[in-house]
N, C-alpha and C positions, 0 to 999 in steps of 0.2 A: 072662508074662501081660501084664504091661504095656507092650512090647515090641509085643506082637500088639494092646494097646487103640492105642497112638501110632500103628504101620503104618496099623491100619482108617480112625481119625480123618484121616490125611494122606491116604487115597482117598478119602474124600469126601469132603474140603475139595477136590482135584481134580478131582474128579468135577463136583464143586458150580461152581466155575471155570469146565471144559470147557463145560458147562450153560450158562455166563451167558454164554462166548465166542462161542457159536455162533447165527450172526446168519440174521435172514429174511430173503429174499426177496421183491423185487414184480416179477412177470409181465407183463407188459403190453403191449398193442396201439393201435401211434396211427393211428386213421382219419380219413378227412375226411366231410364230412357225410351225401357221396354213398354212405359205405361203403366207397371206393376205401384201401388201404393209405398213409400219408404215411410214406417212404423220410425214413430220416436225421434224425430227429427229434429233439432234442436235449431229455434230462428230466432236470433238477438241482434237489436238495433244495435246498428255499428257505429262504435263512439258511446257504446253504452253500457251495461249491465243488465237490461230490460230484456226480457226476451219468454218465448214459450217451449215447450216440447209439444211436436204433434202427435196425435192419437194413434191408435194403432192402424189406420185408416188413411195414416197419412194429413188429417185434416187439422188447421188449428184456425186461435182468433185471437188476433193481438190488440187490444186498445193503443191506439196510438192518435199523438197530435194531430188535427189536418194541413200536414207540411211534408215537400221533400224528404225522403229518408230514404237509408239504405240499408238493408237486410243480410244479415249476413247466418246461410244456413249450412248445417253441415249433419252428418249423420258418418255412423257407422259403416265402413265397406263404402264409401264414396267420397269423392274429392269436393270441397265446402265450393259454396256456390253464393255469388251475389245478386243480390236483386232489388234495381232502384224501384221507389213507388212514388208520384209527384201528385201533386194537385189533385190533375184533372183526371186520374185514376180513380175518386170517391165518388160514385153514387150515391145519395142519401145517404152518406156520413159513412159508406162500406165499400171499403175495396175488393174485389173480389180477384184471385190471384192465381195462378197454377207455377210452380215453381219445381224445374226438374234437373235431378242432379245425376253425374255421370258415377261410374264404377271407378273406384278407388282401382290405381295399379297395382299397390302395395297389398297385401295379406297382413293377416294376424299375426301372424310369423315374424313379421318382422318388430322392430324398435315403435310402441303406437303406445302411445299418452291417450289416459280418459280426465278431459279438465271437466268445468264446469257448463262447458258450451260445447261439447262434439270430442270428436275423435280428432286428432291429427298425429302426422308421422311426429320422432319426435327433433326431428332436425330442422321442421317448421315453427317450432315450439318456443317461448319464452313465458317467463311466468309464473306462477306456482302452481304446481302439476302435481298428478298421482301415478306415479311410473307403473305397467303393467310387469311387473317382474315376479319371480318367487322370489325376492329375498325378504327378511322379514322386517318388520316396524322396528323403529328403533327402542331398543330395549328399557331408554329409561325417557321416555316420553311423557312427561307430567303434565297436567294441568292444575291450577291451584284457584281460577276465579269460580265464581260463583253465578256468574250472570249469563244470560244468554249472547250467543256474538253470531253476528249476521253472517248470511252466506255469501257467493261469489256470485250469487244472478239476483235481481229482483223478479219475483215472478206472481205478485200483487194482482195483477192484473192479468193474469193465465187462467183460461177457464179448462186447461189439459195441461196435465205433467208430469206424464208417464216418462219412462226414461228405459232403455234396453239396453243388451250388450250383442253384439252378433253372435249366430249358434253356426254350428255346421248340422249339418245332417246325421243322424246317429243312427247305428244297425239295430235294429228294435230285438233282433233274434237272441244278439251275447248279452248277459250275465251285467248290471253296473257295472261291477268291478274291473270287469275287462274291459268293457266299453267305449268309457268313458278315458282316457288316457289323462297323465299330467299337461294341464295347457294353461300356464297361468293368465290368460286371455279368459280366464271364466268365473274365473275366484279367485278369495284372499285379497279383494279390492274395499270392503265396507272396512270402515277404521269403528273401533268401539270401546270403553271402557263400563267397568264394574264399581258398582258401591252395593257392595255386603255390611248392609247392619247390624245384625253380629257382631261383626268386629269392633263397631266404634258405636256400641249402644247407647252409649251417655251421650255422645253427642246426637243421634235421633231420637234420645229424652226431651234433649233443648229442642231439639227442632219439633217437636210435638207442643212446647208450649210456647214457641213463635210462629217460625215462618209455615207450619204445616195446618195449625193452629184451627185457622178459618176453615180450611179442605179435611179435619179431621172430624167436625160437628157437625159439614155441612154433609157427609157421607156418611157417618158413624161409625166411622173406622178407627178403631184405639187399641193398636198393638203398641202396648206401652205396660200390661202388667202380665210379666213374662215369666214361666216357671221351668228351668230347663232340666231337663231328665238325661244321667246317664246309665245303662242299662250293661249287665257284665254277669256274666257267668260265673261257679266257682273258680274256673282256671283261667279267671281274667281275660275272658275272650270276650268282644262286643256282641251285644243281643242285636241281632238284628231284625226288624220286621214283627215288633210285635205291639200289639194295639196298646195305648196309654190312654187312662182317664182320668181328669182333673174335675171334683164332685167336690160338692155341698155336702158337706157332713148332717147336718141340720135336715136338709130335705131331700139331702138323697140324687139331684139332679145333677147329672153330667154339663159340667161346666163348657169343658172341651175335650177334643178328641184326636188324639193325632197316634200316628206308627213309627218306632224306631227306626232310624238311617241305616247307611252303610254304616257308618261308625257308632251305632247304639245309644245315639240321641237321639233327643226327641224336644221339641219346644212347642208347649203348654201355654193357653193365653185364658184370662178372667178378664171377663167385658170388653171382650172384642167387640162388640156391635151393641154396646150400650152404654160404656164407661164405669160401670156399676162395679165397686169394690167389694167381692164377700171374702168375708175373712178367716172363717172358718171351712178352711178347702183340704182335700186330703188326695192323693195319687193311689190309682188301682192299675193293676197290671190283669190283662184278659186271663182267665183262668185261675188265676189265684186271692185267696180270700182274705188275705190281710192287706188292710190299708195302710199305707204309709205319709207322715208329714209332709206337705208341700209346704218347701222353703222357696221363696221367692228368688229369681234371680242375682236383685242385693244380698242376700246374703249368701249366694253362693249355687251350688248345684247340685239336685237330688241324685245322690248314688244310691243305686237299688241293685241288690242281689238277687239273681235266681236260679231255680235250680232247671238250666238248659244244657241240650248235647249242642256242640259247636257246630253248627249246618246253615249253611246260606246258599242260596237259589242262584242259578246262574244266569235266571231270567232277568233281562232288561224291556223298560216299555218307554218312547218317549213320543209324545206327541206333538205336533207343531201347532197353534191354533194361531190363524195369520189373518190378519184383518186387511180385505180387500179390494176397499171403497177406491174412489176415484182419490183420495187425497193420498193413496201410499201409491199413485203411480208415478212419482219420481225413483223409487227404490226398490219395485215388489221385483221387478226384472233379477237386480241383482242381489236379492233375498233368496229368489228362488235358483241362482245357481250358487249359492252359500250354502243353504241348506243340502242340496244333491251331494255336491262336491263332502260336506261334513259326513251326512251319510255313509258315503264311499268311505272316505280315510278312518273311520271310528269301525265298522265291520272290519278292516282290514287290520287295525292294531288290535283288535280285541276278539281275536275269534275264537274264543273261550266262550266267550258269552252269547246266550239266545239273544238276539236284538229281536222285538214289535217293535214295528215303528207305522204311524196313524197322524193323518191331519185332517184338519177342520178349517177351511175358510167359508169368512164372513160378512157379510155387509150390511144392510140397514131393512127396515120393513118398504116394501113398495118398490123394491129392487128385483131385479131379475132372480135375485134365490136371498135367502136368508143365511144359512147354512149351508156349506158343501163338504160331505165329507167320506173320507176315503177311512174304512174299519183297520184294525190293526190287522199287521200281516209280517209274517215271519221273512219275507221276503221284501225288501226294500227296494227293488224295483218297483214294485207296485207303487209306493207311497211317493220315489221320486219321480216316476210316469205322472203322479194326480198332481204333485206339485208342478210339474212343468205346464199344463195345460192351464192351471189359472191362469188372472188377469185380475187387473183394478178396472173398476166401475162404480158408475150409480153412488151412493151419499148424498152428499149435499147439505144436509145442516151436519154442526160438530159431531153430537153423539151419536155411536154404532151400535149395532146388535152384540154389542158385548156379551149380554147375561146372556142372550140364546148360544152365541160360543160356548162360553162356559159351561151350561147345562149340556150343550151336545156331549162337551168334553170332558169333564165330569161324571157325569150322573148316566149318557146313554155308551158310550166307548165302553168294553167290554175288558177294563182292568183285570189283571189277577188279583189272587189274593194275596199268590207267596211270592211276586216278583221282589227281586234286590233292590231296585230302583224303578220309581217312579215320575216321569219328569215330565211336564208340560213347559212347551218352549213358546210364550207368547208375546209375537211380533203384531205391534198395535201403534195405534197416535192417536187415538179420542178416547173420552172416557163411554160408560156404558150412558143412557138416558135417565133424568132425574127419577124416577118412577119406579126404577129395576133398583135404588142400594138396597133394599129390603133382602129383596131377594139374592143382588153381588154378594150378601156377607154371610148368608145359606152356603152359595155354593163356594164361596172360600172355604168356607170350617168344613164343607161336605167333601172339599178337596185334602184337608188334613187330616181328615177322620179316614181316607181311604187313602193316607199316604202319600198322595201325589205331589210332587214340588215343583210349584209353578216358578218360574224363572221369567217375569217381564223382559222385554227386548222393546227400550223408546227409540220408535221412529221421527225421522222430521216433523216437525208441527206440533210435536206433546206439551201439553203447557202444564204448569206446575199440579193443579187439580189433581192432572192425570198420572205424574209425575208422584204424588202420594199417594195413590190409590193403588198405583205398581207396585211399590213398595212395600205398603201394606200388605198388599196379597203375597210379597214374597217372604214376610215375613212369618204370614201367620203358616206359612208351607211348608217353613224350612227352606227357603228358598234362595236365591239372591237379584239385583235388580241391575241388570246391563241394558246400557243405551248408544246410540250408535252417534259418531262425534260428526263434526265440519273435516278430519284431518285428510279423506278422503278425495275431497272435493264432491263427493257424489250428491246429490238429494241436495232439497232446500235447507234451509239453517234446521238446526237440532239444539234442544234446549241443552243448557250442562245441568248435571244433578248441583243440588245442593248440598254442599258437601265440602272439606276443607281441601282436599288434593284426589285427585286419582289419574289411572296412568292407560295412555293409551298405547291397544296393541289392535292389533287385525282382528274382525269380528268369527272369522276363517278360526284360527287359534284358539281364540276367547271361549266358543263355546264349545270347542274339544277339549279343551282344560275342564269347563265344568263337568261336561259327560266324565271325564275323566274320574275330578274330585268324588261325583254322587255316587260311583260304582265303585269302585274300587273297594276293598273288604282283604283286612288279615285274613289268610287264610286258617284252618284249624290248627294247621302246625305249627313249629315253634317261630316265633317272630326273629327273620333275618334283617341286617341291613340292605333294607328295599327302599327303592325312592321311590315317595310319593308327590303326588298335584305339591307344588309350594308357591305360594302367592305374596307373599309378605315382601315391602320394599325392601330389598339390601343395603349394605350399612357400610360405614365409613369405621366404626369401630368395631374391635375384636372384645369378645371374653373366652375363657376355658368354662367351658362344662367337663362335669367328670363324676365318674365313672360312666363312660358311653361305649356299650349298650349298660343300661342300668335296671336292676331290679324293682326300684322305686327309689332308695332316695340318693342325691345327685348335690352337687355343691357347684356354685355360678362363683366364680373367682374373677375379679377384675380391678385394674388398679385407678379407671375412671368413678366418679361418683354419679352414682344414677339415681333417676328419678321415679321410673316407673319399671317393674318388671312384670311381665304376661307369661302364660302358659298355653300352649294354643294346638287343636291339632292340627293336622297337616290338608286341612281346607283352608286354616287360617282363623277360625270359630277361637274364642277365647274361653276357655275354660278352668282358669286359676289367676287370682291376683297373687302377687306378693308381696309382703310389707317391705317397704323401703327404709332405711333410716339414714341419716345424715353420716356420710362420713364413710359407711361400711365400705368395705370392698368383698366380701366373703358372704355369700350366701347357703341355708340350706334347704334346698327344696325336697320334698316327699309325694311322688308320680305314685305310690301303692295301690293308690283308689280308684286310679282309670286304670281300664283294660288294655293288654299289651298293643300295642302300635309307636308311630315313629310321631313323637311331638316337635313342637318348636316352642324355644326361650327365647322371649323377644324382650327389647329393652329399650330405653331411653336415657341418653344420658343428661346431667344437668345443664348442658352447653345444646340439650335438644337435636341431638342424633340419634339416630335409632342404627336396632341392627335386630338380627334373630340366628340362633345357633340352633342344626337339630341333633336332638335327643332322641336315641334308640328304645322302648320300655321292654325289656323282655322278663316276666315272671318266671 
């Protein structure tokens, strides 16, 4: 009996619990005066960090205590707006709401701050803000942790969290270029940095056999035994664009498949998608019938001669492939005037070059589309027209139609053959579904074998999983792996890579430097002092390089003792160690074997500063 009085008493003391746990609701609709819905409207308990953005409809649902509160809502183009909710507001645990806000007096024109809760002028302003200006980020803006750091709102309990920027109206008649005018009210607001592995390979070794460890067996993805190819002419020019195969000597079977860069590289992978070490592997070049030694990345890098005339395409293709579930609508708004805006300024500095440009957005199966996609077209209006008409939707559990992206974007997009560059730009935050690695790690290699270099771009919510899986694919591409930071204030928190430092600049920038780095190609003439993409952190110390411009071999003179010297080209890619000894100051390095272009000598000293000089190579 007493026994069954203890049992009764612990269920309703549970009961009684579950009761007080279970929280209300506020329904609500933000309109403007005229009636018209206001998209994207941002309503945070005041006195708090809690808050939602509303739909594009205007509508949203906030969990909240059932007590007194007061709302404080604000949107773009209008002045914020309060609104008390008490007690006897809740019906069956739901408030139901209409909240209407007037037209801002102010313009985009003038001084207007985007925080993490709305627009305000900026004389209303206190607090840590993301100023709308064009000046640029500040130049040596580091990060050094490792861990993820919260953002500026809680939004836990947001079942909407799209997020906009006000547009004007545009002439559909004129040309982008003209169209669109400078207004930095539209871009150059996303903050983002880069980690290229490449560069710090040893340390994405370690990290293959700790923290990625578990996300690398549970996906089967092991870009870890690496064979890098450099590809040159007789008069030292870069091959570009031409097919490489990494085969089984034994049985014949192409291992991997990848196509020369702009600069006449190319990175080769053995058990990508099975960890399996064959050891007896050999490198073919398309068209020609001798094999050559595959030397492994440790010990250095395959230089292969052949007999080509100096010709590169002035074709470029890049693609966007943008995932656009309901969880990227804190940022796809100001994704998609990054993108346009990139568009514009990359046609405008490079009108040498054919630009394709093609996108593919994506969302989940039992969604309104699966796939949307606009074909490549030599005209970039079209592609910034499709981008602007998306939207985030539909999701719901984590995983998205990744692998059908990719197959759209891959396998049905109507690549060339002889484009200079290939580049898929993919803007995501979940991984694909457990069911698809099989097929994820098809269309990576199907994406190497046809050249294409996928560039991840991590959105809010990427969790480490996903986080390797980017990387992976940008690695096995030739690729590199940008993710978009908190410096912005925009969007919900964003994971930080793993990784010992990296530097943020504007995501605007960021990925015109890469278009930059991927195209850009010596021309056939003789190599001048030209600048190219440079990426490397700047230094506190000096040395003399010399002879610059140099034939091949060069002498690093310095009166500090260092620790490490690098060889790298002007992506930042590392392509030569150099032995160190204790004590030296006088080095001599031998550039003969790479094809003429503009390198960088990068270094460490033993007090652990670094620095990088560049080097001219002209044969």
């Amino acid at each position: 009996m007493f026994v069954t009085k203890k049992l009764s008493f612990i269920i309703l003391v549970l009961l009684s619990l579950q009761g007080n746990a279970q929280k209300s609701s506020i329904d609500g609709t933000i309109i403007a005066s005229n009636g018209d819905p206001v998209s994207f409207a941002t309503i945070v308990i005041k006195g708090t960090k809690k808050g939602v953005q509303a739909d594009a409809d205007g509508k949203f649902r906030l969990a909240v205590d059932r007590k007194t509160i007061t709302l404080n809502v604000s949107a773009v183009g209008y002045t914020t707006s309060e609104k008390k909710i008490k007690e006897n507001d809740f019906e069956d645990s739901v408030a139901t709401i209409t909240i209407t806000l007037e037209t801002a007096s102010h313009t985009l024109g003038e001084a207007v701050v985007v925080t993490g809760y709305g627009t305000v002028r900026k004389k209303d302003l206190s607090g840590s803000t993301h100023k709308i200006t064009s000046a640029p980020l500040a130049k040596n803006s580091y990060h050094s942790s490792t861990t993820s750091s919260a953002g500026s709102m809680d939004m836990t309990e947001a079942y909407a969290a799209p997020a906009s920027i006000h547009r004007e109206e545009k002439e559909k008649s004129k040309p982008y270029y003209a169209e669109k005018k400078d207004n930095p009210a539209y871009s150059s607001l996303l903050t983002a940095g880069e980690v290229n592995d490449f560069k710090k390979w040893k340390m994405w070794e370690d990290y293959n056999g700790t923290d990625f460890r578990i996300h690398s067996e549970k996906w089967n993805l092991y870009a870890t035994q690496r064979f890098s190819v450099q590809l040159q002419n007789k008069e030292r020019k870069a091959v570009v664009g031409e097919t490489i195969y990494l085969v089984n000597k034994d049985t014949k079977e192409i291992v991997w498949t990848a196509v020369s860069d702009n600069t006449g590289k190319a990175e080769l992978w053995n058990g990508f998608s099975n960890n399996n070490k064959e050891n007896n592997l050999a490198i073919e070049i398309n068209g020609e019938k001798k094999q050559f030694i595959a030397v492994p990345f440790s010990q250095g890098i395959n230089h292969i001669q052949l007999s080509r005339n100096c010709s590169v395409s002035n074709r470029v293709e890049v693609s966007f492939v943008v995932d656009a579930t309901g969880s990227m609508g804190d940022e796809i708004e100001y994704l998609k005037e990054e993108l346009g805006d990139i568009l514009r300024k990359f046609s405008l500095k490079e009108p040498s070059l054919e630009l394709y440009t093609s996108a593919v957005f994506y969302r989940d199966k039992g969604d309104e589309y699966i796939t949307s996609v606009q074909p490549f077209s030599r005209n970039t209006q079209h592609t910034v027209e499709f981008i602007q008409k998306q939207s985030a939707g539909g999701g719901g559990d984590y995983p998205e139609a990744l692998k059908e992206a990719l197959q759209e974007a891959t396998v049905k997009l109507a690549w060339s053959d002889d484009a200079r560059t290939k580049i898929i730009f993919l803007l995501m935050d979940a991984p694909p579904h457990d069911e698809a690695k099989n097929e994820l790690a098809v269309l990576i290699s199907t994406a190497a074998a046809k050249g294409i270099r996928i560039v991840p771009v991590a959105c809010s919510g990427t969790d480490k999983a996903t986080e390797f899986i980017m990387r992976s694919m940008a690695l096995a591409t030739n690729g590199t792996y940008l993710f978009l930071t908190d410096d912005s204030g925009i969007g919900n928190p964003h994971i930080k890579p793993t990784t010992d430092e990296f530097k943020v600049e504007k995501l605007n920038d960021l990925l015109q430097r890469i278009m930059e780095q991927m195209c850009f190609v010596n021309t056939c003439d003789e190599v001048k002092k030209t600048i190219e993409p440079f990426t490397f952190y700047s230094n506190t110390e000096k040395v003399k390089v010399f002879p610059n411009p140099t034939p091949g071999p060069m002498t690093l003179e310095t009166d500090k003792e260092l620790s490490e010297i690098f060889v790298a080209d002007f992506t930042g890619k590392l392509v030569m160690r150099v032995q160190v000894t204790d004590k030296q100051k006088r080095y001599k390095i031998d550039l003969s074997r790479f094809p003429s272009a503009t390198y960088f000598i990068r270094y460490v000293t033993k007090d652990n500063k670094t620095g990088a000089e560049k080097i001219v190579l002209i044969h």
